[in-house]
Rosetta silent file (secondary structure, phi, psi, omega in degrees, C-alpha in Angstrom):
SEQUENCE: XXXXXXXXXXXXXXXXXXXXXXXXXXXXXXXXXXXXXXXXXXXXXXXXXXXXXXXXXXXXXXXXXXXXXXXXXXXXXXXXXXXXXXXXXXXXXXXXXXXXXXXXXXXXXXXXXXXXXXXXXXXXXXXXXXXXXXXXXXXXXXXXXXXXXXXXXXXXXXXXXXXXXXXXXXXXXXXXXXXXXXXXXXXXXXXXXXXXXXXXXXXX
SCORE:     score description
SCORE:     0.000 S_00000001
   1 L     0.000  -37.265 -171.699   -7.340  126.301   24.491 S_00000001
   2 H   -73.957  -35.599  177.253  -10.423  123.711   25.581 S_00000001
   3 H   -63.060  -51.861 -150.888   -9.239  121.852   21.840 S_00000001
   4 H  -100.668  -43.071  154.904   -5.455  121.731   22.859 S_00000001
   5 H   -46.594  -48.379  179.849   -6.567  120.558   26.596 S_00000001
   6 H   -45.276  -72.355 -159.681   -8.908  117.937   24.995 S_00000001
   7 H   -36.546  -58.731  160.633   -6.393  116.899   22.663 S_00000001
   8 H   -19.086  -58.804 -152.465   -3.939  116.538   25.263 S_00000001
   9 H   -80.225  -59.804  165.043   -5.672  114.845   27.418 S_00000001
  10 H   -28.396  -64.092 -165.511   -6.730  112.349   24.824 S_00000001
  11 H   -98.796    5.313  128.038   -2.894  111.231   24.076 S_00000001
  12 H   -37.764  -71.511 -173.491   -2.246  110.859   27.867 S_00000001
  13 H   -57.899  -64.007  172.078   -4.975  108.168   28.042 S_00000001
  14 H   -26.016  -73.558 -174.045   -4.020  106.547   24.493 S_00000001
  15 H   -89.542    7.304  156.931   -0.161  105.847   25.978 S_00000001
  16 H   -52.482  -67.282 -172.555   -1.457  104.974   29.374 S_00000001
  17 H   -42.631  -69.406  174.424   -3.359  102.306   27.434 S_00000001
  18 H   -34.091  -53.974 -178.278   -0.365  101.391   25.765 S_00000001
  19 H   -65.326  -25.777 -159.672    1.818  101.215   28.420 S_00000001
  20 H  -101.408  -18.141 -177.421   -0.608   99.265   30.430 S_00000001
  21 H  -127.669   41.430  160.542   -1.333   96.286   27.880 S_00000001
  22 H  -105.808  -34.327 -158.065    2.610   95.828   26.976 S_00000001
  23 H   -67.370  -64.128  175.444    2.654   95.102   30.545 S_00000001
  24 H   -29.366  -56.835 -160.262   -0.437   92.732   30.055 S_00000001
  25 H   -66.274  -17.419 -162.587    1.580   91.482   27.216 S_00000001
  26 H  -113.559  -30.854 -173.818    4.934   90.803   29.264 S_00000001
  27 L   -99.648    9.276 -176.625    2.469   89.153   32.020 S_00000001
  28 H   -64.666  -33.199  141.769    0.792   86.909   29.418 S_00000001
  29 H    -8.736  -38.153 -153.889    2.167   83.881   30.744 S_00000001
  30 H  -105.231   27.182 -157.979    1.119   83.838   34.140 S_00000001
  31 L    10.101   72.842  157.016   -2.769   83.208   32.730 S_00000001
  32 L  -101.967  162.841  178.821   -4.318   85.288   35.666 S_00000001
  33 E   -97.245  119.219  156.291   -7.355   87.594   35.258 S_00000001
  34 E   -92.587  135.007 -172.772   -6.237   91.455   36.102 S_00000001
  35 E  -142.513  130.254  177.293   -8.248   94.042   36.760 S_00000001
  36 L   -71.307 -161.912  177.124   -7.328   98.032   36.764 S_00000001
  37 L   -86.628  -14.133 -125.788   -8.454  100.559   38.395 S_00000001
  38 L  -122.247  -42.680 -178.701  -10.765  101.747   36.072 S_00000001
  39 L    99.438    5.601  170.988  -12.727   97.643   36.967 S_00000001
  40 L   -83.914  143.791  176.361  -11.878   96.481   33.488 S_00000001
  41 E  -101.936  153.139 -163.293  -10.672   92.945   33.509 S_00000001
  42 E  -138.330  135.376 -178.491   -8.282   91.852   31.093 S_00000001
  43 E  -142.749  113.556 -157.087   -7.757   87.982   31.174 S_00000001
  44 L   -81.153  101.860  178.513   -3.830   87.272   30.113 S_00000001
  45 L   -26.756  142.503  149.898   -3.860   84.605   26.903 S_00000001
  46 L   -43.914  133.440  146.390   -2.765   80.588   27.747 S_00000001
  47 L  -134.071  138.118  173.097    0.675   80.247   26.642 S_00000001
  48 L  -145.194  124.082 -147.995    2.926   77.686   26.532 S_00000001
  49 L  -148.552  105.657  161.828    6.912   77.961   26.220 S_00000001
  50 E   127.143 -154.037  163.788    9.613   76.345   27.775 S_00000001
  51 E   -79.114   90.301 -179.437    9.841   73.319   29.777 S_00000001
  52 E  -116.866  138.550  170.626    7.225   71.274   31.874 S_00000001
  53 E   -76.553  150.584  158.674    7.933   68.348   34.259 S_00000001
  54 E   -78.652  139.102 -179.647    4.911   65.775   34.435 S_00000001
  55 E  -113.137  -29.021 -170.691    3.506   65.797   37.958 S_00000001
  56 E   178.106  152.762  120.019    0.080   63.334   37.576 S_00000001
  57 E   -27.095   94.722 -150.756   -2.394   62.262   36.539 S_00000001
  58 E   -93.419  126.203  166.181   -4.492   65.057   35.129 S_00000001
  59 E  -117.615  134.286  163.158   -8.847   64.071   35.114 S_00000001
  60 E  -122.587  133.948 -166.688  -11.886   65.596   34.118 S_00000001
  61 E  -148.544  135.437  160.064  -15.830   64.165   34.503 S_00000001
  62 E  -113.762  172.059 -161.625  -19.022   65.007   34.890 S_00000001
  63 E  -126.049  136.466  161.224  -21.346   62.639   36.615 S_00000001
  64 E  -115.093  118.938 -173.543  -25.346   62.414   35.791 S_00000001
  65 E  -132.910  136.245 -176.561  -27.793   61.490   38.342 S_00000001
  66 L    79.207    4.388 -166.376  -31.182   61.610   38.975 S_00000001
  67 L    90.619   -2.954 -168.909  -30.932   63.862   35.289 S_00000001
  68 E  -131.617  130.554  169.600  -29.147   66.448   36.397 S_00000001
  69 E   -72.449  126.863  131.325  -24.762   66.731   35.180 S_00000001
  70 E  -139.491  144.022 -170.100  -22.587   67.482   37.273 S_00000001
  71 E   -75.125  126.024  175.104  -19.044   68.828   36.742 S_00000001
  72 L   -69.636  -22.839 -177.340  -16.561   67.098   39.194 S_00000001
  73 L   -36.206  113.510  170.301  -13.753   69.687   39.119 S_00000001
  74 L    86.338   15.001 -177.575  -11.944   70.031   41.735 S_00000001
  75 L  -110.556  158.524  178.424  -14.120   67.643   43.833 S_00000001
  76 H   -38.693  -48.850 -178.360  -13.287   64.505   45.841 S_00000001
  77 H   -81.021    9.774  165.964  -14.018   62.143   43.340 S_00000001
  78 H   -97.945  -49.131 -179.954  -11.591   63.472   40.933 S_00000001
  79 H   -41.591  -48.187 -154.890   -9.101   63.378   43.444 S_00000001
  80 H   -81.071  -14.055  161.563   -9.944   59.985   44.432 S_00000001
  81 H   -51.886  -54.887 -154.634   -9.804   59.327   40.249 S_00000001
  82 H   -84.545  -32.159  171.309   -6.495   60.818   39.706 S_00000001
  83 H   -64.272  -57.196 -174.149   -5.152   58.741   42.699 S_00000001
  84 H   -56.741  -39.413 -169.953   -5.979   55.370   40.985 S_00000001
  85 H   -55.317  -38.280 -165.045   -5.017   56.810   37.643 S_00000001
  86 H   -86.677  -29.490  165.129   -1.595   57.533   38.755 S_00000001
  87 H   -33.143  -54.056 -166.391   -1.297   53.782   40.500 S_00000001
  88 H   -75.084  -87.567 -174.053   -2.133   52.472   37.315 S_00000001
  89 H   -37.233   -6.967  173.870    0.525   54.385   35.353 S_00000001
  90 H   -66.156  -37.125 -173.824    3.336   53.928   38.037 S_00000001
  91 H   -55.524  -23.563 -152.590    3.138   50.144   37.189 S_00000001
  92 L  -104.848   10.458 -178.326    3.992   51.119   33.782 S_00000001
  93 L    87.600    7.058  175.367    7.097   53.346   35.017 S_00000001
  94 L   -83.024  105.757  174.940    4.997   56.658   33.938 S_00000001
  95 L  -162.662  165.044 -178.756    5.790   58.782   37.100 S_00000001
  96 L   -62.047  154.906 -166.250    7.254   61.897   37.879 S_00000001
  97 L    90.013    5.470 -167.165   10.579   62.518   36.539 S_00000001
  98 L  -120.876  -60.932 -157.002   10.533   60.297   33.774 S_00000001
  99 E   -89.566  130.470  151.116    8.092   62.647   31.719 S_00000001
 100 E  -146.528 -173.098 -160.944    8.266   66.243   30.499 S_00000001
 101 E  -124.684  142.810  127.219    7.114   68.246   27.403 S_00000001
 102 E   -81.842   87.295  156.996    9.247   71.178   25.948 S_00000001
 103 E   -48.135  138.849  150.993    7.502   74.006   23.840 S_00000001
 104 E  -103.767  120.435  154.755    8.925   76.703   21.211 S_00000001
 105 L  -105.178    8.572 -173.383    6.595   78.773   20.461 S_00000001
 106 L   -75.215  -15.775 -170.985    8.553   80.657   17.853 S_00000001
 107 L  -135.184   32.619  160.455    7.960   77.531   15.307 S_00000001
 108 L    37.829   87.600  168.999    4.800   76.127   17.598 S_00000001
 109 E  -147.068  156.069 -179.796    7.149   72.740   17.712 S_00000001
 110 E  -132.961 -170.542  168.960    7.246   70.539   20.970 S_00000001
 111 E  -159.477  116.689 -166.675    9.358   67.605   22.028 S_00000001
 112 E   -88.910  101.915  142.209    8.033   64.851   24.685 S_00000001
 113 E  -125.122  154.719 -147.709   10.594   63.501   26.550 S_00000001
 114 E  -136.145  104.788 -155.295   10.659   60.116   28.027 S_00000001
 115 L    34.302   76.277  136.395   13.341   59.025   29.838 S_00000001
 116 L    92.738    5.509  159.722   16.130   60.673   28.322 S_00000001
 117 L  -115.367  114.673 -178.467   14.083   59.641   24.610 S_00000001
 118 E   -62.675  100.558  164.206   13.011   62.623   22.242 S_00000001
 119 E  -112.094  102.845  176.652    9.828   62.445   20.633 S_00000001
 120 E   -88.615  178.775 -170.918    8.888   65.454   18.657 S_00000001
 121 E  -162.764  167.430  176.259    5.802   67.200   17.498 S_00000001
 122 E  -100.922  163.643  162.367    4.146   70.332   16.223 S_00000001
 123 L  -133.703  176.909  176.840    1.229   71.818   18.731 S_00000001
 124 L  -156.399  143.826 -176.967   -1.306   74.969   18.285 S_00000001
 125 E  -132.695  155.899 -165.806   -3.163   76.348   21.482 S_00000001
 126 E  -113.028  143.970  128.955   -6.501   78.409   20.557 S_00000001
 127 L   -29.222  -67.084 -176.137   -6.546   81.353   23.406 S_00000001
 128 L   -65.750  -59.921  173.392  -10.332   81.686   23.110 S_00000001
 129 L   -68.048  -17.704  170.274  -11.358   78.385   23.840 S_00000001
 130 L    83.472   41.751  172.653   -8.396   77.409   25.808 S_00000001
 131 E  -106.311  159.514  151.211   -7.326   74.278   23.704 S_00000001
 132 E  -161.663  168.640 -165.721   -4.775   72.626   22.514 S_00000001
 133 L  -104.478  154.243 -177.970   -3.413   70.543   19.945 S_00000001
 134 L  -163.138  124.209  145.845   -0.467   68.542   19.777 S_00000001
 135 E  -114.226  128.561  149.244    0.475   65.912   16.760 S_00000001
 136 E   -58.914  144.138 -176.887    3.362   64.039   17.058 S_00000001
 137 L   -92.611 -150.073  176.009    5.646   62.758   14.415 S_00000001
 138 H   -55.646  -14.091 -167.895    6.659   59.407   13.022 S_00000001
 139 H   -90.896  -12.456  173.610    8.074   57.945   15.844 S_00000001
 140 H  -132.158   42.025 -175.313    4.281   57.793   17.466 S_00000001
 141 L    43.010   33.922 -174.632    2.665   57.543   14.022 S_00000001
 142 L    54.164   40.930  170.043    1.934   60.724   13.659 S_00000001
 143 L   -78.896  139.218 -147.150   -0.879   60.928   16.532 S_00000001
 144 E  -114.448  149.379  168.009   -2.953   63.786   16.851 S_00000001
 145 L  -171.874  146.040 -176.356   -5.432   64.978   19.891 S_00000001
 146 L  -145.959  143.556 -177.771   -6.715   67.792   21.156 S_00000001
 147 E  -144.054 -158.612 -175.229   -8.055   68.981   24.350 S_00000001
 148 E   -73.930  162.135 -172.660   -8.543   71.408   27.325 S_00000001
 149 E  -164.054  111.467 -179.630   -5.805   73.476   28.399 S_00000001
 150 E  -127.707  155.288 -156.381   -5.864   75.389   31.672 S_00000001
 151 L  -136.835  134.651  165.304   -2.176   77.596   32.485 S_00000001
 152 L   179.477  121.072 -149.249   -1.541   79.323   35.757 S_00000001
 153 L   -12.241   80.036  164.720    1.840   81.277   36.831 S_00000001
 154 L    79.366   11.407  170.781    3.726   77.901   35.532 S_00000001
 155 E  -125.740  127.499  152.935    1.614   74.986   35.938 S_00000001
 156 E   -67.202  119.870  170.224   -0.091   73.418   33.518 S_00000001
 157 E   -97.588  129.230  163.779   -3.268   70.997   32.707 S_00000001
 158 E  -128.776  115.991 -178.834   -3.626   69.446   29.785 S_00000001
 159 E  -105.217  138.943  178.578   -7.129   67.032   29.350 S_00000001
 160 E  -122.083 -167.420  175.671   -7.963   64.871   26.034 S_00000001
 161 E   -84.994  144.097 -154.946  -10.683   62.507   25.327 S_00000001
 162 H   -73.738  -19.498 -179.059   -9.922   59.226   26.850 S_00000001
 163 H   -84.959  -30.855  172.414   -9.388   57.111   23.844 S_00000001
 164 H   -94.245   -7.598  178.209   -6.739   59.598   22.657 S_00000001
 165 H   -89.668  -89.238 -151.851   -4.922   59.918   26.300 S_00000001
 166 H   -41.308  -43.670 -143.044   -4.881   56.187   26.207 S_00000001
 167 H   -76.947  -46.295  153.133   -3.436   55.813   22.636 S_00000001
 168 H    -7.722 -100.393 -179.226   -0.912   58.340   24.092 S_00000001
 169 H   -30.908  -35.140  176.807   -0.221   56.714   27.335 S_00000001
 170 H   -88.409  -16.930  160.255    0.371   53.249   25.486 S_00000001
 171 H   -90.876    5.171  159.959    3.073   54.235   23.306 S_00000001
 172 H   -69.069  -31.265  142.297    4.822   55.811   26.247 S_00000001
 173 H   -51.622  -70.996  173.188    4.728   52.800   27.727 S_00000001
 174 H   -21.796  -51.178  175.581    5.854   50.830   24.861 S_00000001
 175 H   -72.294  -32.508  148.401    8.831   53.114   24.888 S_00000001
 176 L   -47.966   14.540  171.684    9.302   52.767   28.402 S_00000001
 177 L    46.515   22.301  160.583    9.710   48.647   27.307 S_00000001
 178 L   -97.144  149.538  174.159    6.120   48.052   29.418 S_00000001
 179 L   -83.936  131.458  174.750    3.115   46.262   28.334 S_00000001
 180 H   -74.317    0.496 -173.915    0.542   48.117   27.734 S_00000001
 181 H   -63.221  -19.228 -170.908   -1.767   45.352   29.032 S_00000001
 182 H   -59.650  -52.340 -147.735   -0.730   46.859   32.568 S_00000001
 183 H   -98.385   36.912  150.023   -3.243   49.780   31.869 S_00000001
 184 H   -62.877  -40.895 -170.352   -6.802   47.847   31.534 S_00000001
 185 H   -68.054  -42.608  173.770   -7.870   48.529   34.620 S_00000001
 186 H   -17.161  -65.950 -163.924   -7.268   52.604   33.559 S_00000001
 187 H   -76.186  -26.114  163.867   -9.910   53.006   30.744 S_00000001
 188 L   -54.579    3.474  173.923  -12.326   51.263   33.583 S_00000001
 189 L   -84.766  -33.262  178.828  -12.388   54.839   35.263 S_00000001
 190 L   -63.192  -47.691 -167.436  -14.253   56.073   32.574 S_00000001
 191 L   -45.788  131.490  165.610  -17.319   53.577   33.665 S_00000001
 192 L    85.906    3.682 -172.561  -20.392   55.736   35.250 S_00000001
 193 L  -137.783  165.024  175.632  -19.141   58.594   34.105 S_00000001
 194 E  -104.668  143.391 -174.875  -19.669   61.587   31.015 S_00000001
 195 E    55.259   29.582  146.277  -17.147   63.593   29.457 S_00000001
 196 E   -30.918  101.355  159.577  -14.785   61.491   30.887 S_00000001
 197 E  -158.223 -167.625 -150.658  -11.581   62.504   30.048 S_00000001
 198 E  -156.679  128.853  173.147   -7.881   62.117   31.339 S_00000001
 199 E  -145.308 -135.086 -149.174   -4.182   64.066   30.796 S_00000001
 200 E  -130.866  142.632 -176.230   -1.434   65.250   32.381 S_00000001
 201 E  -127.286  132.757 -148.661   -0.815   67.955   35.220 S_00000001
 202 E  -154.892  140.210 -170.681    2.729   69.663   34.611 S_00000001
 203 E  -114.973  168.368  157.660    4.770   72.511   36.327 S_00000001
 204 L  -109.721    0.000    0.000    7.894   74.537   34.646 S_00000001
């Protein structure tokens, strides 16, 4: 009887568990950390699917002084970074409403479009490190970069290294009929600082 109670007991928890990480699995999207009752945390994979509008200028830096790094996230001077950053790209007509990115993830293919012009590409996002990749296809010479990726219930960051976010940024211009000469003063943001690097912050 204590065998047939065990047993029981056993294949209760087993489709609790089940039941509880299709749910995870239905909630992977909204990248939040969940935690049961039980105190295990479960932290719900980056994904990205559908349709995001561009919103900003997205930056990330650390600064070192005196010897000691420190990461700006989420501090004033990124803020007051991402405000010049987006000055400088308004001149070049890169503002909201002009850009967004559309994912599939059934055939990990994306398509950038910019002003009402399709540029596609394939991407790959790694879950554990929380990257991603994105090459583009002939129409932007096939340019490839990969960077940080943070997700949360619909909005997205995406950060690259500054030399590929530029290379980016200037044929969006180009297609946008602007000179890219507008965006010198940009890569001058980088000055004074380490791990200096610069993307895009996007909602669905």
């Amino acid at each position: 009887m204590k065998k047939l109670v065990s047993v029981f007991v056993l294949s209760a928890a087993f489709c609790l568990s089940v039941s509880a990480q299709g749910i995870l699995d239905k909630l992977g999207s909204l990248g939040n950390v969940i935690t049961n009752a039980a105190g295990v945390v479960y932290s719900a994979p980056v994904s990205l699917n559908g349709t995001y509008a561009y919103n900003g200028v997205a930056v990330s830096a650390t600064s070192s002084e005196g010897g000691i790094l420190t990461n700006l996230a989420g501090s004033a001077a990124t803020s007051a970074l991402e405000t010049k950053a987006d000055g400088y790209l308004s001149k070049v007509g890169i503002k909201p409403g002009v850009l967004s990115f559309t994912f599939n993830s059934a055939d990990n293919s994306f398509t950038l479009n910019v002003a009402g012009i399709s540029v596609p590409g394939t991407y790959k996002v790694s879950d554990g490190e929380k990257t991603v990749s994105l090459v583009f296809g002939k129409k932007f010479q096939y340019l490839s970069m990969t960077g940080s990726l943070e997700s949360s219930l619909g909005n997205v960051k995406m950060v690259f290294p500054v030399n590929k976010a530029m290379a980016l940024i200037k044929k969006v211009a180009s297609t946008l009929g602007q000179a890219s000469s507008e965006l010198g003063s940009l890569t001058k943001l980088a000055d004074g600082y380490d791990n200096f690097r610069l993307g895009f912050k996007m909602s669905k």
